[in-house]
N, C-alpha and C positions, 0 to 999 in steps of 0.2 A: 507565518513564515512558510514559504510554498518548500517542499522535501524535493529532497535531490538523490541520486545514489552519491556514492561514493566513488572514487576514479578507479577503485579496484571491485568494481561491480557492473560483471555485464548483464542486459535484460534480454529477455525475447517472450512476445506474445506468444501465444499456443492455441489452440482451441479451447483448449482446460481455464486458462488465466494467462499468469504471467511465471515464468520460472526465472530466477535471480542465480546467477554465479558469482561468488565470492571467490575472485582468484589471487586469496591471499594463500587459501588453502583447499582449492577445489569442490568448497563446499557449493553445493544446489539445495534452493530454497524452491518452493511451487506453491506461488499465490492462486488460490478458488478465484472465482468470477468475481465477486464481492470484492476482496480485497486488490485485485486488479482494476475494479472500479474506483476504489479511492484512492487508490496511488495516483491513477489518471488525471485524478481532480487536483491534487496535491501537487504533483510533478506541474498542471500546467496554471499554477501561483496560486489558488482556490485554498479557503483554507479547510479548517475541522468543520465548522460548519456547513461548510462547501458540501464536502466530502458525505456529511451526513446526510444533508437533502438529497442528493443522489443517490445516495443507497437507497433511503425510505422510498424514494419514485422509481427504484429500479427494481427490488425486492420487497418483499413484506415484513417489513421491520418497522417497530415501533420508533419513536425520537430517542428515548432513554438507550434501546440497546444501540441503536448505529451509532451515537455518540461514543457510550461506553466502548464499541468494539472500532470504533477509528481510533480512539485515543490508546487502545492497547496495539493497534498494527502499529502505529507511529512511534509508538515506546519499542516497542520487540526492534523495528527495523533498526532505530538507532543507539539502543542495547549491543546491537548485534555486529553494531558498526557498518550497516549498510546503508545505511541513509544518514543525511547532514538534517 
């Protein structure tokens, strides 16, 4: 299922990533390169496996961890209520 924000979350790229506002209560979130990479995949319909190939050919990451660490950004984000 491709991730969306949420209608009270605004994005903007950076040089750094991506920083996320939550303007239920002004909270700022600041995504690394990595996890700006997999939102990218995600946001455009791609899914977790998506998302993992492109870490592993963007970064030096084995299969196990980009697995492991998309499926914990994807939990945090909609934990956190920023993403659907």
């Amino acid at each position: 299922m491709p991730l969306q924000f949420a209608a009270h979350v605004s994005s903007a790229k950076t040089d750094y990533g991506t920083v996320l506002l939550d303007e239920r209560g002004g909270e700022y979130w600041e995504l690394n390169p990595s996890a700006s990479l997999v939102i990218g995949v995600l946001m455009a319909g791609g899914d977790e496996s998506a998302a993992s190939g492109a870490l592993m050919a963007e970064f030096d990451v084995d299969a196990e961890s980009a697995e492991r660490d998309v499926a914990a950004l994807v939990r945090q984000l909609r934990a956190s209520g920023l993403a659907e």
